[in-house]
PAZAPA-4460 file (N, C-alpha, C; in steps of 0.05 Angstrom, whole numbers, plus 32768, in hexadecimal, padded with zeros to 4 digits):
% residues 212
    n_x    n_y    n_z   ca_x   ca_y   ca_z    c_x    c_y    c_z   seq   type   mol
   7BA3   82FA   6E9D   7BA9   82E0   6E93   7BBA   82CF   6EA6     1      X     A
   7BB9   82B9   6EA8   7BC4   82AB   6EBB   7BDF   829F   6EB3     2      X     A
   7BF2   829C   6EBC   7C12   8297   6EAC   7C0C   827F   6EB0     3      X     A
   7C18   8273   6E94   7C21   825A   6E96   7C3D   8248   6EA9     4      X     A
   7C3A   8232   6EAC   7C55   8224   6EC5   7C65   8225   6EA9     5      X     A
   7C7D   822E   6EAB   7C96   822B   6EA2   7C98   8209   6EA9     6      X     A
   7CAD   81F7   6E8A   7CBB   81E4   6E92   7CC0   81D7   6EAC     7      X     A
   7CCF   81F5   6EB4   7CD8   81E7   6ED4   7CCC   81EC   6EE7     8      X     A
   7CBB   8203   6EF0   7CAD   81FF   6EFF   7C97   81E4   6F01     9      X     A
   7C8E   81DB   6EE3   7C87   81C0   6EE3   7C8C   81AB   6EF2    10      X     A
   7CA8   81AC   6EEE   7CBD   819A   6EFA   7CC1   8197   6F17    11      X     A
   7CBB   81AB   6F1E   7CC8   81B4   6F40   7CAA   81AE   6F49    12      X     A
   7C90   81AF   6F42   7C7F   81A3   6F4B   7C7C   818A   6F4F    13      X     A
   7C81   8179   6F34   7C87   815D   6F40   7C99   814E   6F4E    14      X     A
   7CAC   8167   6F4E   7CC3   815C   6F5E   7CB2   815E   6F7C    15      X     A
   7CAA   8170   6F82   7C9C   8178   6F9D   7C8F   815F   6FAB    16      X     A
   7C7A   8158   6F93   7C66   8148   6F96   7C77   812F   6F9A    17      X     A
   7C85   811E   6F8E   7C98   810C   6F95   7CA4   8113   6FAA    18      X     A
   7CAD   8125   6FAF   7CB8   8125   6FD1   7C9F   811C   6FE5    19      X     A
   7C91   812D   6FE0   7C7E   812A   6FFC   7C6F   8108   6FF9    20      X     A
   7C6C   8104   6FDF   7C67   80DF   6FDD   7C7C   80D7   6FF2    21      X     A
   7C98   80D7   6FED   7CB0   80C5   6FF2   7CA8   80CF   7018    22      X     A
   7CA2   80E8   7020   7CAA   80EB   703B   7C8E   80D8   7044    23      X     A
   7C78   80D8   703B   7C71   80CD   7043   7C6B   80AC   704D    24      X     A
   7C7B   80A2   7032   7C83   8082   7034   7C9E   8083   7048    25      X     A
   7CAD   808F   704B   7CBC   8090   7060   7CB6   8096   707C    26      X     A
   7C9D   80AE   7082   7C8B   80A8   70A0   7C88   808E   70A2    27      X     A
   7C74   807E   7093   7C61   806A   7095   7C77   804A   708E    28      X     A
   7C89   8052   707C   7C9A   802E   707F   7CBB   802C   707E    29      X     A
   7CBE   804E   7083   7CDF   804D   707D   7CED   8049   706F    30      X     A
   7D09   8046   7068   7D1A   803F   7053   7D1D   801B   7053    31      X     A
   7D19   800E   703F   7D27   7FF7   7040   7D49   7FFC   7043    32      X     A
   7D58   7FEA   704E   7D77   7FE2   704E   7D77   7FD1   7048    33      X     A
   7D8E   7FD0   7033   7DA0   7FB4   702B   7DAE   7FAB   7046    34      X     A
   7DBD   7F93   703D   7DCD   7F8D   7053   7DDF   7F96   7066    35      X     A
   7DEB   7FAC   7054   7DF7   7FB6   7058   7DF1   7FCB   7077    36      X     A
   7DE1   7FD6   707A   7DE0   7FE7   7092   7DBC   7FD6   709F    37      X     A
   7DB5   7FC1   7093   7D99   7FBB   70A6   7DA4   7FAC   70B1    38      X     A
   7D8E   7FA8   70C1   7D92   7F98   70E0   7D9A   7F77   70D8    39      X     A
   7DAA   7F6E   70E6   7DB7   7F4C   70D2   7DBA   7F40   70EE    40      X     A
   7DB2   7F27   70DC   7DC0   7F0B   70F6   7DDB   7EFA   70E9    41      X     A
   7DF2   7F09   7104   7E06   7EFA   70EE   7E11   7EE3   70FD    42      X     A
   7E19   7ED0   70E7   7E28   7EBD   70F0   7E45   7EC2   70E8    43      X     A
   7E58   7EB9   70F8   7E77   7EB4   70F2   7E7D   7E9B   70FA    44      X     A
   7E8F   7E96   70E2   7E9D   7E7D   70E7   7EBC   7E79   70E6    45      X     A
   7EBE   7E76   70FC   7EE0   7E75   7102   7EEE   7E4B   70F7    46      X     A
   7EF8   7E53   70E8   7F0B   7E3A   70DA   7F22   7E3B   70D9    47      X     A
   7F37   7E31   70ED   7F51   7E32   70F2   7F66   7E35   70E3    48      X     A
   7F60   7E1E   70CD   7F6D   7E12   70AD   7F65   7E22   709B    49      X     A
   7F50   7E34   709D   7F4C   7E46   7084   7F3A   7E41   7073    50      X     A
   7F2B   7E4D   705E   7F0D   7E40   704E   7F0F   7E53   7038    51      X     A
   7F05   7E3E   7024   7F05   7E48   700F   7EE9   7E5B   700E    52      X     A
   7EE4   7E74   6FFB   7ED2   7E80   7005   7EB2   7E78   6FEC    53      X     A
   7EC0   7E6F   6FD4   7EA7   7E66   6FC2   7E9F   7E53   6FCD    54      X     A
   7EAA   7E3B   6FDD   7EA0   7E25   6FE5   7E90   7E2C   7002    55      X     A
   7E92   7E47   7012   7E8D   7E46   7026   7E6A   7E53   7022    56      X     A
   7E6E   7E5C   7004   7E52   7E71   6FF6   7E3D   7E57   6FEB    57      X     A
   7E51   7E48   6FE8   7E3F   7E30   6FD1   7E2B   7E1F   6FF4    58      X     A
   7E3B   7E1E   7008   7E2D   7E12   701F   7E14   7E1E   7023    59      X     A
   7E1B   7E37   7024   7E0B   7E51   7036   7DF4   7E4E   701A    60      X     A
   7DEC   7E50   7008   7DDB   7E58   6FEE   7DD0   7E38   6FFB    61      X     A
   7DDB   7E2A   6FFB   7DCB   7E0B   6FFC   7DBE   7E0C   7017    62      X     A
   7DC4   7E16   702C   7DB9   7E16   7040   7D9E   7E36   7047    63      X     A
   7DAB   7E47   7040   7D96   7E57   703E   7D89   7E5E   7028    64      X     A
   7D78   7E4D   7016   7D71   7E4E   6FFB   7D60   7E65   6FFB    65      X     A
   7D54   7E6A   700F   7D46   7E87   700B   7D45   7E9C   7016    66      X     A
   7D5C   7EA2   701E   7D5F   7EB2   7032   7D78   7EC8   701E    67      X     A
   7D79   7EE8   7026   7D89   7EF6   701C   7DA0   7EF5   7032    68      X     A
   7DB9   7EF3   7031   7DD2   7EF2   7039   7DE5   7EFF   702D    69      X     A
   7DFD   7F03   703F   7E0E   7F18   7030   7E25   7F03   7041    70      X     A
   7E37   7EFC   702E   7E53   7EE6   7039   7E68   7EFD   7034    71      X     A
   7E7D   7EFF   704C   7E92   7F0A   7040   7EB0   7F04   7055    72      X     A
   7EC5   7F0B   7050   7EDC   7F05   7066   7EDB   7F18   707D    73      X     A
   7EDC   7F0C   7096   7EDF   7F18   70AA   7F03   7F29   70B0    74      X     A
   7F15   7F14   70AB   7F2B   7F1F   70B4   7F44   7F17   709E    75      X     A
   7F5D   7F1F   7097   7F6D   7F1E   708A   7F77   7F05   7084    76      X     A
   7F75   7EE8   70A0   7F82   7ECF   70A5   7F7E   7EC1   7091    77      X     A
   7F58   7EC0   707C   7F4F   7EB1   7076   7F45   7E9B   708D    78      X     A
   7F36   7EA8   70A5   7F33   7E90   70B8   7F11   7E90   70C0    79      X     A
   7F0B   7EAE   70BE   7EF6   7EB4   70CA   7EE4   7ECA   70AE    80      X     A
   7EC6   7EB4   70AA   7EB5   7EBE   7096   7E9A   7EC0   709E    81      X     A
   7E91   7ECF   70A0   7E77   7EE5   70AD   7E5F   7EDC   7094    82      X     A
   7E4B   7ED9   70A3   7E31   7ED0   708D   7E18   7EEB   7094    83      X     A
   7E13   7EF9   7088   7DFB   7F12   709A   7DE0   7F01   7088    84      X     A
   7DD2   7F03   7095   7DB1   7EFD   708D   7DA4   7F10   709B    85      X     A
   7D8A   7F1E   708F   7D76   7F27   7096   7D61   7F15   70A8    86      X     A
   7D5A   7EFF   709D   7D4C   7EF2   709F   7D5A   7EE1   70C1    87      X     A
   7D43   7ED6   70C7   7D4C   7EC5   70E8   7D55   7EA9   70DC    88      X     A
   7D64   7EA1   70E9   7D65   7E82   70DD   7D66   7E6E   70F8    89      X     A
   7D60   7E4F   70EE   7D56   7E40   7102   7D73   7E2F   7113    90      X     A
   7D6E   7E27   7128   7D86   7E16   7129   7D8B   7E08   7119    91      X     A
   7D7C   7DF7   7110   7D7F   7DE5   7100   7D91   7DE8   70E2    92      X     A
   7D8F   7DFB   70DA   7D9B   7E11   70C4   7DB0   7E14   70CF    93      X     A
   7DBA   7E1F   70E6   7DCA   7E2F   70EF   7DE7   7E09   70F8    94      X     A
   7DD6   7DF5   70FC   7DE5   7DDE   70FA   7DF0   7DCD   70E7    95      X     A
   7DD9   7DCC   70D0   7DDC   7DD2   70B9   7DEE   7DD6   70A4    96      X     A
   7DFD   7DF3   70B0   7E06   7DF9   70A2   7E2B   7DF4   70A9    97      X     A
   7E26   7DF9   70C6   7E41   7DEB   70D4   7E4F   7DD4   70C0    98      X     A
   7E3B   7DB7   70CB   7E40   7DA1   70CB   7E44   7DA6   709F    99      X     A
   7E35   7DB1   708F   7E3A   7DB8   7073   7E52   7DBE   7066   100      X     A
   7E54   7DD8   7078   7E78   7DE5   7079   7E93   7DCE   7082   101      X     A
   7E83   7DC0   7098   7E9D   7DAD   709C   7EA1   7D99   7083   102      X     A
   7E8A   7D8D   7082   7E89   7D7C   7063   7E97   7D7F   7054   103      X     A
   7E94   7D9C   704D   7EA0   7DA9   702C   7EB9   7DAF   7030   104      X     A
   7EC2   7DB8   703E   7EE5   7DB8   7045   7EE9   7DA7   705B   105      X     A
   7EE7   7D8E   7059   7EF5   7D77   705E   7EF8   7D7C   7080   106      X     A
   7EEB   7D83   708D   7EF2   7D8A   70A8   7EE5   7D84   70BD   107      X     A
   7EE4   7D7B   70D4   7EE2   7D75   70ED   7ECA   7D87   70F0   108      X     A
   7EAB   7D86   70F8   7E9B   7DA0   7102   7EA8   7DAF   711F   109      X     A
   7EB1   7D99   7126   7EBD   7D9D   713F   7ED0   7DBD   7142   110      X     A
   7ED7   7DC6   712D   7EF7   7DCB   7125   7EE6   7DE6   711E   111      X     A
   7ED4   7DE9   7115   7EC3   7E08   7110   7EAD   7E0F   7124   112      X     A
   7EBB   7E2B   712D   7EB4   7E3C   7143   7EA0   7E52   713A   113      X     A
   7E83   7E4E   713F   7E71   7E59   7134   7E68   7E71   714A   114      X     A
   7E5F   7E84   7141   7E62   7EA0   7158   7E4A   7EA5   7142   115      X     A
   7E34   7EB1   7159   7E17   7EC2   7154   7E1A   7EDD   7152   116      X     A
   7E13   7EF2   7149   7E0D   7F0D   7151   7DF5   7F1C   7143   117      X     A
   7DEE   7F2C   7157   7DDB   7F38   7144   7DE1   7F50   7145   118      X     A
   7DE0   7F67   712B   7DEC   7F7E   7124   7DD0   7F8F   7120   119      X     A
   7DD2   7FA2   712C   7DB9   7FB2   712A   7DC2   7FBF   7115   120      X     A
   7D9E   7FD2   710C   7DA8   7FE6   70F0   7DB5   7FF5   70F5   121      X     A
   7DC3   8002   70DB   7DD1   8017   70D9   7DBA   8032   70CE   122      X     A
   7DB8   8045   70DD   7DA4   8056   70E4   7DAE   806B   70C7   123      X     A
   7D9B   8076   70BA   7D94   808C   70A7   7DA9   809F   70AA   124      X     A
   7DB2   80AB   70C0   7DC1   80C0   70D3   7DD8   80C0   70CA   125      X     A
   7DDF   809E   70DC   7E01   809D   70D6   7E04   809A   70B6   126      X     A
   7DF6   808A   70AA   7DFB   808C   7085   7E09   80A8   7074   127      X     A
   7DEC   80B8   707D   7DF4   80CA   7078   7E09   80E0   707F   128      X     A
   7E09   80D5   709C   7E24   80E8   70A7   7E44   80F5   709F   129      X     A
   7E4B   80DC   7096   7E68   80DF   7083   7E61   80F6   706E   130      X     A
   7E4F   80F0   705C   7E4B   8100   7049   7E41   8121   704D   131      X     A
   7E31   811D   7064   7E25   8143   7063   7E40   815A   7069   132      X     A
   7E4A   8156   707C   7E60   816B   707E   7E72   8179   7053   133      X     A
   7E79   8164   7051   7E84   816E   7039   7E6D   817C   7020   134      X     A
   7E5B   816F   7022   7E3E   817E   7010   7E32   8190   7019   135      X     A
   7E36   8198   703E   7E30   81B8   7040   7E49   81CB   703F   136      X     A
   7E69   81BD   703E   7E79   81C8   7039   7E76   81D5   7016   137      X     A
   7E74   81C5   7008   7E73   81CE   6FEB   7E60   81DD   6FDF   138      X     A
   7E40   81DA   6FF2   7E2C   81E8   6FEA   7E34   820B   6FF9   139      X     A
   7E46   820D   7008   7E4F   8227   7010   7E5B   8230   7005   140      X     A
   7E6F   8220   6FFB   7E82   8230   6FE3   7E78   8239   6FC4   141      X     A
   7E62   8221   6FBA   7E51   8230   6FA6   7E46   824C   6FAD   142      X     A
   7E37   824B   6FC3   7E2B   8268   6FCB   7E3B   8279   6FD5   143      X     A
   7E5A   8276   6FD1   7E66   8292   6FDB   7E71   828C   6FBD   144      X     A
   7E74   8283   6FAA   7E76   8281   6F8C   7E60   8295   6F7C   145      X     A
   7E4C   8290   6F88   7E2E   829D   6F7A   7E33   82B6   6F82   146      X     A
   7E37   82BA   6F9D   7E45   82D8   6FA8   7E55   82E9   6F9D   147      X     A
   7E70   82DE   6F97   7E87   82EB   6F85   7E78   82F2   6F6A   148      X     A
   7E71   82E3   6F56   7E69   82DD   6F39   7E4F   82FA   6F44   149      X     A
   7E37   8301   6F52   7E26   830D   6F4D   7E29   8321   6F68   150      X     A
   7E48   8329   6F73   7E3D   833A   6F86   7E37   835B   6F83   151      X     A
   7E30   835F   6F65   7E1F   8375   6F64   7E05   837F   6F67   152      X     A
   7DF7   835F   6F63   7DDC   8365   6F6A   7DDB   8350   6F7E   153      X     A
   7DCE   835A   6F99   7DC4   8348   6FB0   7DAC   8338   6F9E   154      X     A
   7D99   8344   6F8F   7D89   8332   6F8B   7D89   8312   6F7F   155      X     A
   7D9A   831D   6F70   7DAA   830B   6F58   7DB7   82F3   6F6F   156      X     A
   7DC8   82F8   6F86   7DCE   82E7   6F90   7DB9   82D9   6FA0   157      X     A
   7DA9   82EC   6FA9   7D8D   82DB   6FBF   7D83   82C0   6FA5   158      X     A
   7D7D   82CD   6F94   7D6C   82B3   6F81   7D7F   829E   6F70   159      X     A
   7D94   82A2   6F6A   7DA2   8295   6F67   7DB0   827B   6F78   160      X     A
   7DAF   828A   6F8D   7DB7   8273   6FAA   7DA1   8269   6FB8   161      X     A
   7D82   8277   6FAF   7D6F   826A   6FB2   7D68   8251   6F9A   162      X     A
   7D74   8253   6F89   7D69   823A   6F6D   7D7E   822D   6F6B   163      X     A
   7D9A   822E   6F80   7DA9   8221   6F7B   7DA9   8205   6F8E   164      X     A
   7D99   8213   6FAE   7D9D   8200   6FC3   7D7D   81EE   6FBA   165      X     A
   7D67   8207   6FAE   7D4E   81F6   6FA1   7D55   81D8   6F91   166      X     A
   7D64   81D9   6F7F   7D71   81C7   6F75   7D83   81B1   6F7A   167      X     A
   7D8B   81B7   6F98   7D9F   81A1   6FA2   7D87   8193   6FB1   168      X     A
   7D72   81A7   6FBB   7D5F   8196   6FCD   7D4F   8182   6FC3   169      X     A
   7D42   8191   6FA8   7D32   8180   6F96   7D42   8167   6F8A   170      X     A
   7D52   8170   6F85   7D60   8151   6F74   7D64   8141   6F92   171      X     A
   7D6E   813D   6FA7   7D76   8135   6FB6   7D57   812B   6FCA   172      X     A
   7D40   8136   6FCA   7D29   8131   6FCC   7D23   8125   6FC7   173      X     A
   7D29   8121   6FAA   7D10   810C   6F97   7D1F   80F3   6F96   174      X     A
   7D42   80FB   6F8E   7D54   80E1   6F97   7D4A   80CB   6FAA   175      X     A
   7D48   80D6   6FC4   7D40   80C4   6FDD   7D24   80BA   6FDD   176      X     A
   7D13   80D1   6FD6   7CF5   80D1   6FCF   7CED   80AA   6FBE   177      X     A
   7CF9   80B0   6FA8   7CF3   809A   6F97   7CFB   8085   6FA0   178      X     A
   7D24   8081   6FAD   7D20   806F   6FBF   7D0E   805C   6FD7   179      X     A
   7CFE   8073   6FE7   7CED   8065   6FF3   7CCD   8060   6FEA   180      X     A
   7CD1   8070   6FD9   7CAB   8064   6FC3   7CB2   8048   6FB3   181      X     A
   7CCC   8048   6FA3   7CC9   8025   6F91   7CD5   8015   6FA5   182      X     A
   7CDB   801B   6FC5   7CE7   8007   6FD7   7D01   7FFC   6FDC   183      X     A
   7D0C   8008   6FC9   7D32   8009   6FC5   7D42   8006   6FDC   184      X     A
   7D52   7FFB   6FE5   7D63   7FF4   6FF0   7D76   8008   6FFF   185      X     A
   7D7B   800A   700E   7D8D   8024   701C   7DAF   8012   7015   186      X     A
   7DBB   8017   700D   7DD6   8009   7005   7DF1   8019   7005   187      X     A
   7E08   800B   7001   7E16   8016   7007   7E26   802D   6FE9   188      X     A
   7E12   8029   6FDA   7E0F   8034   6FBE   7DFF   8055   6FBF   189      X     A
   7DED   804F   6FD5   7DD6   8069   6FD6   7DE0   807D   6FD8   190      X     A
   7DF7   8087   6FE9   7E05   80A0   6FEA   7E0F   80AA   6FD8   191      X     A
   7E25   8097   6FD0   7E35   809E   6FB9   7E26   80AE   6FA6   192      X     A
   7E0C   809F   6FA0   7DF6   80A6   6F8D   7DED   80BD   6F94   193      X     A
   7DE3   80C6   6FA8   7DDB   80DF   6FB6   7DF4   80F7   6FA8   194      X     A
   7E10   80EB   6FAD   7E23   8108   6FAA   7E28   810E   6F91   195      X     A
   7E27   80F4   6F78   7E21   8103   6F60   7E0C   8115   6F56   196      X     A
   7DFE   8103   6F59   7DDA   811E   6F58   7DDA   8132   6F66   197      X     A
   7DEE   8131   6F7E   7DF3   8147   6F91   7E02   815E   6F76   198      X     A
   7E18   8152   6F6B   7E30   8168   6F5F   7E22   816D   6F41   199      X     A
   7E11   8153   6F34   7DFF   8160   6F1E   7DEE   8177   6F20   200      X     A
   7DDF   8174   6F35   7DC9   818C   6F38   7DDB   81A6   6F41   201      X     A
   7DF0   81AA   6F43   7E05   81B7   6F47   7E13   81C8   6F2D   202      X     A
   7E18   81B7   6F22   7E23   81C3   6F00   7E14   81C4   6EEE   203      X     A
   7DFB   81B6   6EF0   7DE9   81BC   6EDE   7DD7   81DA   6EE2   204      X     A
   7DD6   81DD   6EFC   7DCF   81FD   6F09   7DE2   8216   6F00   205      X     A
   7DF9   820C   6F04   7E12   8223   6EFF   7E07   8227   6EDD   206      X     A
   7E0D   8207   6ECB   7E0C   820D   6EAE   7DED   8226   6EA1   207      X     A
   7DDD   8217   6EB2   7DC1   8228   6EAA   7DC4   823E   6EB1   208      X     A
   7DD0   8248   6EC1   7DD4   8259   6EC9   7DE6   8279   6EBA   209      X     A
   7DFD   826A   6EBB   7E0E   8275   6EA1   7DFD   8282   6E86   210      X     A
   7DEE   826C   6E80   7DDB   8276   6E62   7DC7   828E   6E64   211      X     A
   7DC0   8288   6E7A   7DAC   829F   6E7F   7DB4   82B7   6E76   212      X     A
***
């Protein structure tokens, strides 16, 4: 007679199958990034006297009506405020918005020092970098945990520390997986998100575990 898939083996197949979807939308179109780490064209604007920053948002929204942007302060003075776009923008825009800014706070165009840059992406690698050291630090200490708790039977610890790291991979698989299948954003949110699902698939392993 042929056994039936258990629940989870169920599970761990579609988890599978969603991985290998996601790796493959990741060969063929990669991760989207938010602003945050994709490639941006920034402008800064240096204002001697200082700028208010809603009125400097209300310019920038009127001038780039369709464009995604990210406004924020450059430095402590209140002098200098950084505009990132994805998108290219024209001179004309880029004068625009000068001569706009001077308008709206009462100021000379003359008197604002406008500086170009372009910021390449921030690569998959470094994102993740901060975070891996401490998550193969803790995934070692579970498995010398699994060690202590079962070091009477080697077996007991081989499969145990095999369905424990199975479980950090799969959840953490399908995490990224689905990211790049509905087109999601790489942000500065994604990690964070990664280390709880990281520490759920973690205690939820230990708890099932226990019952057994």
């Amino acid at each position: 007679m042929k056994k039936k898939l258990s629940i989870s083996g169920v599970i761990s197949i579609l988890c599978i199958i969603i991985i290998i979807i996601g790796i493959a939308f990741v060969a063929t179109k990669g991760f989207e990034k938010s602003l945050d780490y994709a490639k941006v064209n920034r402008i800064e604007l240096y204002l001697k006297d200082g700028y208010n920053k809603d009125e400097i948002n209300e310019v920038v929204k009127n001038i780039f009506t369709d464009k995604e942007y990210k406004l924020y302060d450059v430095d402590k003075f209140n002098q200098t405020i950084a505009i990132d776009l994805k998108d290219k923008y024209s001179d004309e825009e880029l004068e625009n918005l000068k001569n706009s800014v001077a308008e709206k706070l009462n100021v000379n165009s003359e008197d604002i020092t406008v500086y170009e840059i372009n910021v390449p992406t921030v690569t998959i690698k470094d994102i993740v970098k901060p975070y891996l050291q401490p998550m193969i630090i803790t995934t070692v200490l579970i498995i010398v945990y699994i060690i202590i708790r079962n070091f009477k039977s080697v077996e007991d610890i081989m499969n145990k520390s095999i369905k424990m790291l199975l479980a950090i991979l799969l959840t953490e698989g399908v995490y990224f997986s689905l990211i790049a299948i509905l087109g999601l954003p790489i942000s500065n949110l994604t990690m964070p998100v990664a280390i709880v699902l990281y520490l759920l698939s973690i205690v939820i392993n230990i708890v099932v575990d226990k019952k057994i």
